[in-house]
N, C-alpha and C positions, 0 to 999 in steps of 0.2 A: 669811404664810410662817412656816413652825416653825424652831425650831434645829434644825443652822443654818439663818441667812438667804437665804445662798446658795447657789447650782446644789450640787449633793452632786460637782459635779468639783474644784469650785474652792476652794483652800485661802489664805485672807488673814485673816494672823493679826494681832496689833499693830494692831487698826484705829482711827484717828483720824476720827469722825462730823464732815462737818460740813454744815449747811443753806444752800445757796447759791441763792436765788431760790425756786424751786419743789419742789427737788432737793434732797435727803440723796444724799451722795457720801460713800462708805467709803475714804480713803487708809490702805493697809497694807502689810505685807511678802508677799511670794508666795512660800509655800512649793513644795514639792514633793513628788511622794507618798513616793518611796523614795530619802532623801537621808543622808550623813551628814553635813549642815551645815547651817546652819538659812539659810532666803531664799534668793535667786537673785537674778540678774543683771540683772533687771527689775521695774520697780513699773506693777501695775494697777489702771485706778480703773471702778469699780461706783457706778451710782446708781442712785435710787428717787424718784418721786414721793414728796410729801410728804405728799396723801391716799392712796396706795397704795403704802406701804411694804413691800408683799410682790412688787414685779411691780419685781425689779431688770435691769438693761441693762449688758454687759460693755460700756465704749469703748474697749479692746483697752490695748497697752501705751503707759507714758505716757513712760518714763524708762528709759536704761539704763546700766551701765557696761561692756556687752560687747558687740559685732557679734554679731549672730544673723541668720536666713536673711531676715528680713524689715529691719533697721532697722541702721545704724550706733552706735556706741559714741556715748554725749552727754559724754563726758570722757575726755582724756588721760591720767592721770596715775594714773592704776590701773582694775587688771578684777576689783576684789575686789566682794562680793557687797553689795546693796542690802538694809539692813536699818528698819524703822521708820521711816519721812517723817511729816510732817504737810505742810499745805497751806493756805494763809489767804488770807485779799483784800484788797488798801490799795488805795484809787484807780484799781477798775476794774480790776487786773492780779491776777492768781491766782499766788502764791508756792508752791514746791514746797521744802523744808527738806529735804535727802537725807543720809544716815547711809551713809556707804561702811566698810565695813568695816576697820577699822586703813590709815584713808587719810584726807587732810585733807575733811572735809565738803565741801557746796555749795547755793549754792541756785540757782533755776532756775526762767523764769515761763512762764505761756502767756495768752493772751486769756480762754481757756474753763478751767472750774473741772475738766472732765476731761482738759486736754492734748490733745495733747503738750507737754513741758514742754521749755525751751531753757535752755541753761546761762547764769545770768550771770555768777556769778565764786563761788571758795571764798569761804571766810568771809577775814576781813580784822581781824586785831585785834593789839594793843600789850600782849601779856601776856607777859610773860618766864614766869612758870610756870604757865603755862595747865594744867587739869588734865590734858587728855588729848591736848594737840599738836596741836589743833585738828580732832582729829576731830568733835566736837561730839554726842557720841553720844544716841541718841533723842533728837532734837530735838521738842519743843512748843513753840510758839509762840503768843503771845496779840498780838493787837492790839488797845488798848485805846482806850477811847471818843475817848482825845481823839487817836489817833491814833500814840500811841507806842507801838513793837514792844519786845516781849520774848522772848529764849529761854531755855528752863529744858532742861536735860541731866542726863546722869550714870550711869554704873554702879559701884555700889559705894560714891560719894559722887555729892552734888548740886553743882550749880554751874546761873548764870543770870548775864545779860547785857541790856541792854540796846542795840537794834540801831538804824541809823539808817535813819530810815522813807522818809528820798528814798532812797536804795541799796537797803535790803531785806539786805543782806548785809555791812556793817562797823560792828565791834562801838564805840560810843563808850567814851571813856576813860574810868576809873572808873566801868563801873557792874560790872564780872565783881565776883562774890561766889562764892564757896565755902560747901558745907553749907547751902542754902537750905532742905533736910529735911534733916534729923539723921541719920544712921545708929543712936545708941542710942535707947533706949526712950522714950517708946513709938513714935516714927514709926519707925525700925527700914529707912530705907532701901535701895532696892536696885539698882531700876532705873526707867529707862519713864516720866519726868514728862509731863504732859500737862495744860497749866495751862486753864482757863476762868471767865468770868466770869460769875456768877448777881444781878443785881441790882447791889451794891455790894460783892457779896462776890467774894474771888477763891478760886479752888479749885487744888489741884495733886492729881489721881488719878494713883497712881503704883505701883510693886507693890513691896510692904515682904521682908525679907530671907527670910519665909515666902513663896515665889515663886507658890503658886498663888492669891494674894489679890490684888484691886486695895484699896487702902486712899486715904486723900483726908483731905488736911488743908486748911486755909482760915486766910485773913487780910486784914486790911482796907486790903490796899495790894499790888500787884505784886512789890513786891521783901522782901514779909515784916514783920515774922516769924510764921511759920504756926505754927497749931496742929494739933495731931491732933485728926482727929475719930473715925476708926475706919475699921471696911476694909468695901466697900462688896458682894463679890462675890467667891468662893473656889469656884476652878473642880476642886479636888479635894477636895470632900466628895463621899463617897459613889460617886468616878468619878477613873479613871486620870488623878491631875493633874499640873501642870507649870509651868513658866513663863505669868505672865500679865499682857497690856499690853492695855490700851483707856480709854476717853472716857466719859465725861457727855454728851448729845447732847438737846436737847428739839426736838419733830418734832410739830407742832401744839402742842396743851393736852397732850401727854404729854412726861417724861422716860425717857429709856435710860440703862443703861450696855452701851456695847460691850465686848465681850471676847473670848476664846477658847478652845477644849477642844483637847486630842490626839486622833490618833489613829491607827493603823496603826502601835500599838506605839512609837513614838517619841515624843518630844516635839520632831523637829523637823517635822512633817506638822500645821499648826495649823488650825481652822479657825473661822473666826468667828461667834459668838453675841450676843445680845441680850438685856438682860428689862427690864421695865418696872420703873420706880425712885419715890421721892417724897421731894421734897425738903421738908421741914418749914419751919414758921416760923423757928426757930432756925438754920436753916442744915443741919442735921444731914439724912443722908440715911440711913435703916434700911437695912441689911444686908439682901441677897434670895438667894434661893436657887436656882438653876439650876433652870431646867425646860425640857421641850420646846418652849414656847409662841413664842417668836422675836416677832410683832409681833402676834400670836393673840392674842387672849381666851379663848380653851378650843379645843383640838381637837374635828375631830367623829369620833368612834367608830367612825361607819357610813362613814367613807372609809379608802381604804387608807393607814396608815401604815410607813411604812417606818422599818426597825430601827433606823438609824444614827439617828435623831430621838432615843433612849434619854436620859435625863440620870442613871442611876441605871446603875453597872454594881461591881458588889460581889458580892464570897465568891470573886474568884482572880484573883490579880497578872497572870496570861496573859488574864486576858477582855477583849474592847477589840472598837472598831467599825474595820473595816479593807475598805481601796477593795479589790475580786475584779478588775473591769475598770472601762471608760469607764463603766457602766450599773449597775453593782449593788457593794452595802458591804453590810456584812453585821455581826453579833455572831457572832462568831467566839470558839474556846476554848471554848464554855460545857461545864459539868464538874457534877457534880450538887454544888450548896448556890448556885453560882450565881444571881445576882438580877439581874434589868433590869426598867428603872422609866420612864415615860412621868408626867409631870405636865403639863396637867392636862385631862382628858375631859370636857364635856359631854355626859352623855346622854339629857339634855330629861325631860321629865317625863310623857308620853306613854301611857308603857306602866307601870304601878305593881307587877303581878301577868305569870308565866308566863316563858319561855325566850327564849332567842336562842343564836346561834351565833357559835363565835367560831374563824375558819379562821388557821392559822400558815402561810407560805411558806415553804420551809425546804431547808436543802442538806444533804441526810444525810451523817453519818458512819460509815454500817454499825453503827449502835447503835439501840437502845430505849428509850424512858423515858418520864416526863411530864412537862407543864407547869403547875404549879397555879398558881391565877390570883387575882390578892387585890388586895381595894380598899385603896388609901390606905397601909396599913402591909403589910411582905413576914411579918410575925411577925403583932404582934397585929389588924392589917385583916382584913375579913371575906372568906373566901374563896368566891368566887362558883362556881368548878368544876376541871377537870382535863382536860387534854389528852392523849390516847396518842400514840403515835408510833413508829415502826418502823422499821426498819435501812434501809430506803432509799425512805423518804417524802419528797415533796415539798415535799407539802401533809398539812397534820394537820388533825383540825377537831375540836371539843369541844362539849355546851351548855352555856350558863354560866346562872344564872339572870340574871331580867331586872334590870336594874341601872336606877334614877335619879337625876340629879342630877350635879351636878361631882367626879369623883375622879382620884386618880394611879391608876395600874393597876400591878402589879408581875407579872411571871412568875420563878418560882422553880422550875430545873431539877432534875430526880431521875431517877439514873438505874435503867432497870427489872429489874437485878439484882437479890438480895436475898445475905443471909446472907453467907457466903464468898465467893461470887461477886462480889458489890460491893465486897468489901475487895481481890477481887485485881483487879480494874480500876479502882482507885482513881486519878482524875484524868482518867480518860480524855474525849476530846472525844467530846460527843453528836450535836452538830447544829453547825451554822449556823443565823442567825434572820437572815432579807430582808425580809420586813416580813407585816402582821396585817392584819385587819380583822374586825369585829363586824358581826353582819347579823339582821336582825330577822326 
């Protein structure tokens, strides 16, 4: 499954990875397509087989804090929106750590690691200046080998606790700390902890005051003190970015980081992504770069890709991938100097010499132009061909010459005025892009 991971309807951003049995289960927040607030009133949980990480299964909603046409509110005490959960397991019972929006937290358990999840009680602690009133905001939660829970929070500062592991929900005396990551340099705090354990080392992936990065500092004890190590994954190079929260996740012999992109023009419509990560001897995890690939090894060519799979969208603040209906997202905005970029294609070794064809689906905008088509680099990659296209084409199709081996692809729009004509329709929208495919 390419980015994103899941269904192109469904939007769960802030995703907490975790491996329960056989199962990788995504707990996150559910956005919405056309909102102005980020989350909803509901949390949904997604799993996957742990050999088939691409063949995920909705178990519908797990949690709520509002009456909807199917389910009762799971708390009293406000109907404000559910933002970021995690979800752990002590002794057989599945914990749900819930984030209510400027409202006292809670947590909440179910037998099964998908829910439904039942209320057990808010949090429960002896802080006279608790940082946030006990909202407890993005909660992550580590349980550690020998058994003792922890929670790590914060926006804007950090703070962690230690929780009592027969309750699951009241905090013991003396262990709250404040600034468990630093706000100054270089950890640079913001929001989003999300602690895990590698070995002997502890981790807290968290997203520093530059908001489109997950960044992760580590130390050799639960309650600190961490170091910085650097930032693992910046979901706006190169592509419309924003706030960003997700996990560390190892799902057989590989590692992930979870995370998420924009889209449809806001940054409250999130949707979650994936790329494969490597954790070094030293602890230290290299810096990866957003690609289409999701739990992929290389895309293939000759199947239809759809647009919204993009991880490259550059050359106009208006270009973005945006849901049309139930069924179709599209690159929308494109303007001529526009660039969209696909990492990364296999296309086998097969053919060395001669053509192929490379067909665009496409939602005209009563314009003309073309598509030029370039491996690897939108500037200096080699350009394989060009695409025409017409004021109310559906479908475009071009030859491109015959390509081998692994590359990003990039299309870079132009539009087909020239001289005067082009300056006085300068910005104008050409097309939509629904998705491609190569064919031999």
């Amino acid at each position: 499954m390419a980015n994103p991971y899941l269904p192109s309807w469904e939007y769960i951003p802030d995703g907490e990875p975790r491996v329960f049995g056989d199962r990788i289960y995504v707990y996150g927040s559910h956005d919405r397509v056309d909102s102005d607030e980020f989350c909803d009133y509901k949390l949904k949980v997604w799993s996957a087989p742990v050999n088939e990480p691409g063949k995920w299964v909705c178990h519908g909603d797990a949690f709520h804090t509002k009456a909807d046409r199917d389910h009762a509110s799971d708390i009293d005490w406000s109907e404000k929106c559910l933002y970021a959960p995690d979800v752990v397991e002590k002794d057989g019972k599945y914990y749900l750590y819930a984030y209510v929006l400027d409202s006292k937290g809670c947590v909440a358990v179910s037998d099964k690691p998908e829910g439904p999840f039942e209320l057990v009680s808010r949090y429960e602690y002896n802080i006279p200046d608790h940082y946030d009133n006990g909202t407890f905001i993005d909660p992550g939660v580590l349980v550690d080998d020998d058994g003792r829970v922890y929670v790590y929070c914060g926006y804007l500062g950090s703070y962690m606790c230690e929780i009592n592991g027969d309750n699951m929900y009241q905090v013991i005396d003396g262990t709250y700390q404040e600034n468990i990551i630093p706000t100054d340099e270089p950890w640079n705090f913001f929001e989003a902890c999300s602690p895990r354990k590698v070995g002997d080392t502890y981790y807290l992936i968290y997203s520093p005051k530059r908001g489109c990065q997950l960044a992760y500092a580590t130390s050799d004890s639960p309650t600190g003190p961490f170091t910085y190590r650097g930032y693992i994954v910046d979901n706006g190079i190169d592509f419309p970015g924003g706030n960003n929260h997700g996990s560390i996740c190892k799902i057989g012999d590989q590692w992930y980081i979870f995370y998420h992109r924009m889209t449809n023009g806001t940054i409250m419509s999130r949707r979650g992504c994936v790329e494969k990560i490597e954790i070094l001897p030293d602890g230290t995890i290299p810096p990866v770069e957003m690609t289409s690939l999701g739990f992929e090894d290389s895309l293939n060519p000759y199947e239809l890709t759809p647009a919204d799979t993009a991880c490259v969208l550059k050359g106009s603040e208006q270009l973005m991938i945006t849901e049309m209906d139930a069924f179709t997202r599209v690159i929308t905005n494109i303007t001529e100097g526009c660039v969209m970029g696909w990492k990364y294609f296999d296309f086998g070794n097969d053919f060395t010499n001669g053509t192929m064809t490379l067909s665009l689906k496409l939602q005209p905008r009563g314009c003309s132009g073309r598509i030029h088509v370039y491996l690897d680099d939108p500037v200096d990659g080699e350009k394989i061909g060009t695409i025409e296209f017409g004021t109310g084409d559906h479908v475009a199709e071009g030859v491109m010459r015959m390509v081998t081996g692994r590359h990003a692809v990039y299309f870079v729009a132009e539009d087909a005025h020239s001289g005067w004509a082009k300056n006085s329709f300068t910005g104008r929208q050409l097309l939509d892009l629904e998705a491609f495919v190569f064919r031999k």
